[in-house]
C-alpha positions as CSV (number, residue, x, y, z in Angstrom):
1,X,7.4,22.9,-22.3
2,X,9.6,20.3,-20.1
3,X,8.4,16.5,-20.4
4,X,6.3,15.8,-17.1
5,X,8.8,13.3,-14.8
6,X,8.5,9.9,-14.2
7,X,7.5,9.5,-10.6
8,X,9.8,7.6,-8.0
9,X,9.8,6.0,-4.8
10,X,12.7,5.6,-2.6
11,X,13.7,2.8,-0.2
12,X,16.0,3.9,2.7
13,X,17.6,0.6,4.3
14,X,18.2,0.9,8.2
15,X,20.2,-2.5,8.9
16,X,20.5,-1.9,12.8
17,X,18.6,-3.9,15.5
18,X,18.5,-4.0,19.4
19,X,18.4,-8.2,19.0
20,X,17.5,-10.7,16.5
21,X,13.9,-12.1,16.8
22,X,14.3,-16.0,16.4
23,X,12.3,-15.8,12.9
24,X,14.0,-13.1,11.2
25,X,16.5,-13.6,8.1
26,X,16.9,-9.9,6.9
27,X,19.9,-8.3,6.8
28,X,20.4,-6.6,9.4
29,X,23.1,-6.0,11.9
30,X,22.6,-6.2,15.9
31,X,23.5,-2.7,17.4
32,X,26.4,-1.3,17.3
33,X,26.2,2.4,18.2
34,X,29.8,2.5,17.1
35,X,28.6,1.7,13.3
36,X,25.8,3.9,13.0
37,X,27.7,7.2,12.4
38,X,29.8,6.0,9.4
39,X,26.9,3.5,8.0
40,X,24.8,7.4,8.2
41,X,27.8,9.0,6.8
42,X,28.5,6.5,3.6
43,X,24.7,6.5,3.3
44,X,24.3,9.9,2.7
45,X,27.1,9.9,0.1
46,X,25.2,7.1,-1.5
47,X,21.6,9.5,-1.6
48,X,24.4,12.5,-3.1
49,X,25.8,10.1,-6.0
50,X,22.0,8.8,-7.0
51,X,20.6,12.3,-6.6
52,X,23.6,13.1,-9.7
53,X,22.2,9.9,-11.7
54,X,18.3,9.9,-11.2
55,X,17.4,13.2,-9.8
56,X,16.8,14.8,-13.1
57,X,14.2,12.1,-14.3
58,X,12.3,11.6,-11.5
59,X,9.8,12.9,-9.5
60,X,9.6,11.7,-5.3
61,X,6.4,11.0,-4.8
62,X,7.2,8.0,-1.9
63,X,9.6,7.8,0.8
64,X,9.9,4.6,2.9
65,X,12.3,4.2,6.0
66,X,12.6,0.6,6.8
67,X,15.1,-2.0,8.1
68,X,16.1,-3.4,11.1
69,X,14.8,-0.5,13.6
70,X,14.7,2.6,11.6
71,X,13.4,4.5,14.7
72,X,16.7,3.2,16.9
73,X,18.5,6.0,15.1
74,X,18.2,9.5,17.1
75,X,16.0,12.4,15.8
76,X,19.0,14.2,14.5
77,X,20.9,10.9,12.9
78,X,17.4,10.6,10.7
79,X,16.9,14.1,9.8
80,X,20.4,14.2,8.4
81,X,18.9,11.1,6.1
82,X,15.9,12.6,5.1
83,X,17.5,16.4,4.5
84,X,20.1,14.8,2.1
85,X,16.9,13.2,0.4
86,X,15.2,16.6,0.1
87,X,18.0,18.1,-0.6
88,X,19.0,16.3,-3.4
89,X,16.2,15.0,-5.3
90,X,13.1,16.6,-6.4
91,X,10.6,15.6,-3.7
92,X,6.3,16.2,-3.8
93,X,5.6,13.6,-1.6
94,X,1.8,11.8,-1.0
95,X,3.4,9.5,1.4
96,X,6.6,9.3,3.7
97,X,6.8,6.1,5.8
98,X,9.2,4.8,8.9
99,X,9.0,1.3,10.3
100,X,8.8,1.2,14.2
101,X,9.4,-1.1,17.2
102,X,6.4,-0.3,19.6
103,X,9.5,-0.4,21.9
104,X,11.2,2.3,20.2
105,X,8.6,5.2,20.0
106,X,8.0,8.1,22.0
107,X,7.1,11.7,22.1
108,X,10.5,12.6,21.0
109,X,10.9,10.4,18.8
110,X,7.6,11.4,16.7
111,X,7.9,15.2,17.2
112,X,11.6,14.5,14.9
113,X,9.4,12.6,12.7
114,X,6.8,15.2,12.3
115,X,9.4,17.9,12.1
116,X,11.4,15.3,9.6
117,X,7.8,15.1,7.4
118,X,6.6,11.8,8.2
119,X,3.0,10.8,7.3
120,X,2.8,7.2,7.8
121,X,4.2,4.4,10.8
122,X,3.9,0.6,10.7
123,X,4.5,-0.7,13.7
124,X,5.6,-3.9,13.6
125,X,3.4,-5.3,16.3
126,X,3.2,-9.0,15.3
127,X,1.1,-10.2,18.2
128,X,-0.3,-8.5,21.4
129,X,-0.1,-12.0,23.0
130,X,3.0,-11.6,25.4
131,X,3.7,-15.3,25.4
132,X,4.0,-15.8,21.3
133,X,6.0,-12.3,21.7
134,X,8.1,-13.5,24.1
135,X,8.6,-16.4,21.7
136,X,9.6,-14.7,18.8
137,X,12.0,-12.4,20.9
138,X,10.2,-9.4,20.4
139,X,11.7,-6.7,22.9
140,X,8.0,-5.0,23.3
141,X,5.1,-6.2,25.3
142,X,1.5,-6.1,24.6
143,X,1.0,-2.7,26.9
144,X,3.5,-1.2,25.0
145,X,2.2,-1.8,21.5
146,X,-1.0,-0.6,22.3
147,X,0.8,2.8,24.0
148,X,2.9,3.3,20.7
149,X,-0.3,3.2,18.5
150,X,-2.3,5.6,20.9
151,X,0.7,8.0,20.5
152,X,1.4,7.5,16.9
153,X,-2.1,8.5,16.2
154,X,-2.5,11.1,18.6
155,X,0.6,13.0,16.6
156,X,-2.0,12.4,13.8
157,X,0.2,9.6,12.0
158,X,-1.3,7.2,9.8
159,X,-0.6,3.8,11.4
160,X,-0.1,0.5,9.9
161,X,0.5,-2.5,12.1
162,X,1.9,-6.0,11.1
163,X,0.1,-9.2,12.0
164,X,2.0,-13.0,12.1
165,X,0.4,-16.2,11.3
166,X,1.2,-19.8,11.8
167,X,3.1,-19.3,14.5
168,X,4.1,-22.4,16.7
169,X,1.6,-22.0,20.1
170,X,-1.1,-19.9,17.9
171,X,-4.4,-19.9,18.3
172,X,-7.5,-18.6,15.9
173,X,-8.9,-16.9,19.2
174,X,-4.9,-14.8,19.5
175,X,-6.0,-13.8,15.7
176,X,-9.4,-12.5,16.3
177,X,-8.3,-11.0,19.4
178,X,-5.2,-9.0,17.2
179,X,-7.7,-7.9,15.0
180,X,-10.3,-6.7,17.5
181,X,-7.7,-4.9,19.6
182,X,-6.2,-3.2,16.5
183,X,-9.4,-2.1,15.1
184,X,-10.4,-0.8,18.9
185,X,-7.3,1.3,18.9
186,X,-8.5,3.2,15.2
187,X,-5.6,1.3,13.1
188,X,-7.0,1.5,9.3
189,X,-4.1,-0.5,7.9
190,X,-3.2,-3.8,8.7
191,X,-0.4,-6.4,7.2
192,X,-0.9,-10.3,7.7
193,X,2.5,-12.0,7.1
194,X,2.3,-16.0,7.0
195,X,5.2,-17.5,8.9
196,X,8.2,-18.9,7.0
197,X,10.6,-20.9,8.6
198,X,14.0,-19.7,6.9
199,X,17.4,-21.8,6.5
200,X,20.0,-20.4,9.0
201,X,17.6,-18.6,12.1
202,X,16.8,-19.3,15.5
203,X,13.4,-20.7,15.0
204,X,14.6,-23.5,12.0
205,X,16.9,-25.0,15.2
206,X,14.3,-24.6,17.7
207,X,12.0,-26.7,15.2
208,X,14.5,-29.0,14.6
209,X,15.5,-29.4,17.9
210,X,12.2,-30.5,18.6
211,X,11.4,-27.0,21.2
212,X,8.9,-25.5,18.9
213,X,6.6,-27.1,16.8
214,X,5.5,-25.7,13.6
215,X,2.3,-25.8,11.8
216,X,1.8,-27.4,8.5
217,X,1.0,-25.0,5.1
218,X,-2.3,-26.3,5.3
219,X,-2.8,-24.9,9.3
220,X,-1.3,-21.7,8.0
221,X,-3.2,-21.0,5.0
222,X,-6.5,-22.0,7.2
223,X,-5.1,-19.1,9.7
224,X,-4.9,-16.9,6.9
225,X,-8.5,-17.4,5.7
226,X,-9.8,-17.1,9.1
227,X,-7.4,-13.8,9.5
228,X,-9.2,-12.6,6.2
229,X,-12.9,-13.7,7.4
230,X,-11.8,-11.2,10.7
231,X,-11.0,-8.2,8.9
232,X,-13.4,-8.4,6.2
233,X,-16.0,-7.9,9.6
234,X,-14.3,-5.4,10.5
235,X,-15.0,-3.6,7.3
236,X,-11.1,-4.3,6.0
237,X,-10.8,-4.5,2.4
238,X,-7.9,-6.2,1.1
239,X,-6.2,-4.5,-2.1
240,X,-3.2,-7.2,-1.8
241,X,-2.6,-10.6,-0.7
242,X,-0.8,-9.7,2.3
243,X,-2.3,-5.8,3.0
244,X,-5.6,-4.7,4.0
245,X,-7.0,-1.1,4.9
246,X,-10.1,0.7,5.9
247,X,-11.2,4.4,4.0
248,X,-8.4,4.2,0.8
249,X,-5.4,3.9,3.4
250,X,-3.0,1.7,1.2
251,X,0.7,1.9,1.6
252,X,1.5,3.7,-1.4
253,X,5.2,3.1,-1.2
254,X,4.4,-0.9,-1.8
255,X,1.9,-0.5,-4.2
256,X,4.5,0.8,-6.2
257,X,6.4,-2.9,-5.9
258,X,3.2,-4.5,-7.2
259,X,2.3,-2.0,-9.8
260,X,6.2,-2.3,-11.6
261,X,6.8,1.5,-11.1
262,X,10.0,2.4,-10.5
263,X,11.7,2.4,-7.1
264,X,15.4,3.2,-5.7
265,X,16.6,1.5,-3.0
266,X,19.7,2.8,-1.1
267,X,21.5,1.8,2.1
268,X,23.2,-1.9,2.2
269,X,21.1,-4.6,1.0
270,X,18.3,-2.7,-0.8
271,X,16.9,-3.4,-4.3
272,X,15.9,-1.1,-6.9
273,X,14.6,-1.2,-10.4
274,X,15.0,1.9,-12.4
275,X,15.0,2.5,-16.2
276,X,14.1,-0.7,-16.8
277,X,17.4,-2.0,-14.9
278,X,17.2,-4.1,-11.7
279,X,19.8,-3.9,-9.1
280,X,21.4,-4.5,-5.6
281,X,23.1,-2.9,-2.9
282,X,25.9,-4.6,-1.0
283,X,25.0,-6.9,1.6
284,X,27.5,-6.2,4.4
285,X,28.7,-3.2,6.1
286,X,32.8,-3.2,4.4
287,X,31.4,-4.3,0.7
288,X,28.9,-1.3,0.9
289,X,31.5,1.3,2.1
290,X,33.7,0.2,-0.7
291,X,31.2,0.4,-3.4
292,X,30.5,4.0,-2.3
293,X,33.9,5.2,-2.1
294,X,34.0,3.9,-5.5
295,X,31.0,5.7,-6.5
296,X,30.1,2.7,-8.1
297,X,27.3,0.7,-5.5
298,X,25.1,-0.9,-8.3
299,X,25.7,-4.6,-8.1
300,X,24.2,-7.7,-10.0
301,X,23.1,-5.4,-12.7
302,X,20.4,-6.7,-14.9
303,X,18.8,-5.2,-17.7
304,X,15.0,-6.6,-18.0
305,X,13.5,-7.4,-21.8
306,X,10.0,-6.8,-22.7
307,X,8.9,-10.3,-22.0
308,X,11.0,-10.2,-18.4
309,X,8.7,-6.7,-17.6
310,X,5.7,-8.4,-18.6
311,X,5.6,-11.8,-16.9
312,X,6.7,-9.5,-13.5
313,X,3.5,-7.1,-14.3
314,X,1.2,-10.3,-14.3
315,X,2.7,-11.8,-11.5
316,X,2.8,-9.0,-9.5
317,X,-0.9,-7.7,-10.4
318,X,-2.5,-10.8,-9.2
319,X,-1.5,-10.1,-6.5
320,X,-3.2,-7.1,-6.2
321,X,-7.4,-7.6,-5.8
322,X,-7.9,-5.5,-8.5
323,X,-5.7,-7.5,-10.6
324,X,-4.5,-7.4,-14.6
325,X,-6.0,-3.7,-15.5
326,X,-6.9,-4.3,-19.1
327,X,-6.3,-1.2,-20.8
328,X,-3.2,-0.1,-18.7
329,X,-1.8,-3.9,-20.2
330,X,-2.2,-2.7,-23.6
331,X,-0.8,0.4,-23.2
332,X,2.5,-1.0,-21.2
333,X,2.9,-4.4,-23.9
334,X,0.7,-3.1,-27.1
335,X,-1.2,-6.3,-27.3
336,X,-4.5,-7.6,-26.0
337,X,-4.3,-9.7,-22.4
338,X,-7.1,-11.5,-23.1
339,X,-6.2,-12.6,-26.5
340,X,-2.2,-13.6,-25.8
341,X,-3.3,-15.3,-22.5
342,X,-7.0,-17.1,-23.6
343,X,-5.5,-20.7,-22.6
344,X,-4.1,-19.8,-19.2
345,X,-7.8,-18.1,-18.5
346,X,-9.7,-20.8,-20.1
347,X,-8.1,-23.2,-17.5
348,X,-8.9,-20.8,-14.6
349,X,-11.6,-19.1,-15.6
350,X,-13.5,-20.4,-12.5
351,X,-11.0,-18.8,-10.3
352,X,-10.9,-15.8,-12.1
353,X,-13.2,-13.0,-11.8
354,X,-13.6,-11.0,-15.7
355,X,-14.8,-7.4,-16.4
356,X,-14.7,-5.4,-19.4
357,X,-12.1,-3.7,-17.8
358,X,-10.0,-6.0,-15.7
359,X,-8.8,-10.1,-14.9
360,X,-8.3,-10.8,-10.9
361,X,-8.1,-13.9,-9.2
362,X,-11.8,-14.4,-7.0
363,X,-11.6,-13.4,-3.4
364,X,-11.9,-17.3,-1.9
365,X,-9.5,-19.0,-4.7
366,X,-6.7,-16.0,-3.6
367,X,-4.8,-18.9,-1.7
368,X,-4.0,-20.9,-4.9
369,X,-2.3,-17.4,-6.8
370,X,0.6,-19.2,-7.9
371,X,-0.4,-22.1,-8.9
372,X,-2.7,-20.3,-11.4
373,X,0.3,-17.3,-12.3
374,X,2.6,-20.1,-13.5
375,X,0.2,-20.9,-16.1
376,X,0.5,-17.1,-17.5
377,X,4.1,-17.1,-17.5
């Protein structure tokens, strides 16, 4: 009898963009129709020369699409993607995701996704106050956010919609209202990201140019609590710091981030960890087509110790509201979490919450998670 495979999830990076939104440092490139072809083509050679290393060991059980503006690609440009994934690893998927522009969905759009296999959109909404949208540069409007959901989930997609916070001009009341509106519309997962003002975009010289004003951590993390207070009403449960769903509707693809399983990332600029080894992807279009046509596109390669793998597992399950799981700990590191780490929960033991089976940080003490984590590693 064959060993059972170790399951995967694979990150597809779509780097193109109609513009850049005045907050965003990602990589990715604004459109040039003329580059999408060949970034498709040397893409797909990439997914042909991993499906030759990792196929055989792995199991596909998650498929993510994100970027940039997965969705500017045509129906046919991101079939061809996901065929060469099919085609050339072993695939039984619980969960195939695409991020979406409200701005770039329609019905012909999600009929190729359907056809394509797609189980799961998040939208990245960000507001559905036109003014902040207008702001950030957003190219959609409120109206149009709320069509794209109503669509998405009349093709019977599950949809996921991203929420900003701290933003310059925000109020509490543009937060309750996001939250309202998206729970109105039948959304059953919903991602709060804090703003962070990043070296080298738009929005650092509109600050600094004295434009825009930003809000101090202290206004943002209050924003954040008050986001929290919102969607725990609305019968939200959060299962990560950032990620909160009704009826079990967790984005299985990020779990696996938290949770240290492995992932593959392919397509410039995405990051994997597989076999214990972590990894990147070239970060520009002419460095990525070279590593490819050396068959050689796994840069910065790093092989993680025992120690390395642990300190990431505590890290990352705190922030997870379950937390450390006690048993699975023992299993992964072969020693006792409660025993090697009795200081670090002595000191925090009135942030923590303890079971026989598990160590999380408390629901209301969630805002000070890394100032307790650095005291476990």
């Amino acid at each position: 009898m064959s060993q059972s495979k170790q399951s995967l999830g694979i990150y597809i990076h779509i780097p193109f963009c109609k513009s850049r939104c005045i907050y965003c440092d990602f990589i990715s490139s604004v459109d040039d129709c003329s580059q999408r072809e060949k970034y498709i083509e040397y893409l797909c050679r990439q997914i042909r020369l991993a499906g030759r290393e990792y196929a055989e060991d792995y199991t596909v059980d998650t498929l993510y699409l994100g970027g940039g503006t997965p969705t500017l690609l045509d129906g046919a440009q991101l079939k061809k993607i996901s065929k060469e994934i099919f085609s050339n690893f072993n695939c039984n998927l619980k969960e195939f995701s695409i991020e979406a522009n409200p701005c770039a969905v329609d019905r012909e759009k999600l009929i190729a996704l359907k056809d394509m296999g797609v189980t799961r959109l998040s939208l990245g909404v960000q507001s559905f106050n036109d003014d902040l949208l207008n702001m950030l540069g957003r190219r959609h409007d409120s109206k149009q956010a709320e069509e794209a959901i109503k669509l998405a989930a009349e093709f019977g997609f599950d949809v996921s919609v991203d929420a900003m916070i701290g933003l310059p001009n925000q109020t509490k009341d543009d937060i309750k209202s996001f939250i309202d509106k998206a729970d109105s519309l039948g959304v059953e997962h919903v991602s709060v990201y804090m703003l962070s003002v990043e070296e080298g975009t738009a929005l650092k010289r509109l600050i600094e140019q004295g434009k825009l004003v930003a809000k101090s951590d202290d206004e943002i993390a209050d924003f954040y609590d008050y986001a929290c207070l919102r969607l725990k009403e609305k019968k939200f449960e959060r299962y990560e710091i950032s990620n909160f769903c009704k009826n079990q509707k967790v984005s299985h693809h990020n779990l696996r981030y938290w949770q240290c399983l492995d992932y593959l990332g392919l397509g410039m600029g995405a990051h994997s960890l597989t076999k214990g080894e972590r990894w990147r992807n070239a970060d520009n279009f002419e460095e990525y087509y070279d590593c490819v046509d050396e068959g050689n596109y796994r840069l910065d390669m790093q092989q993680l110790s025992n120690d390395d793998m642990e300190s990431e597992y505590v890290m990352l399950s705190f922030r997870l509201q379950k937390g450390i799981d006690l048993s699975e700990f023992s299993a992964k590191f072969g020693h006792d979490f409660l025993s090697k780490y009795s200081h670090a929960i002595e000191k925090h033991k009135n942030h923590l919450e303890i079971t026989n089976s598990s160590v999380s940080i408390k629901y209301e003490y969630i805002q000070l998670m890394n100032s307790i984590i650095v005291d476990f590693i």
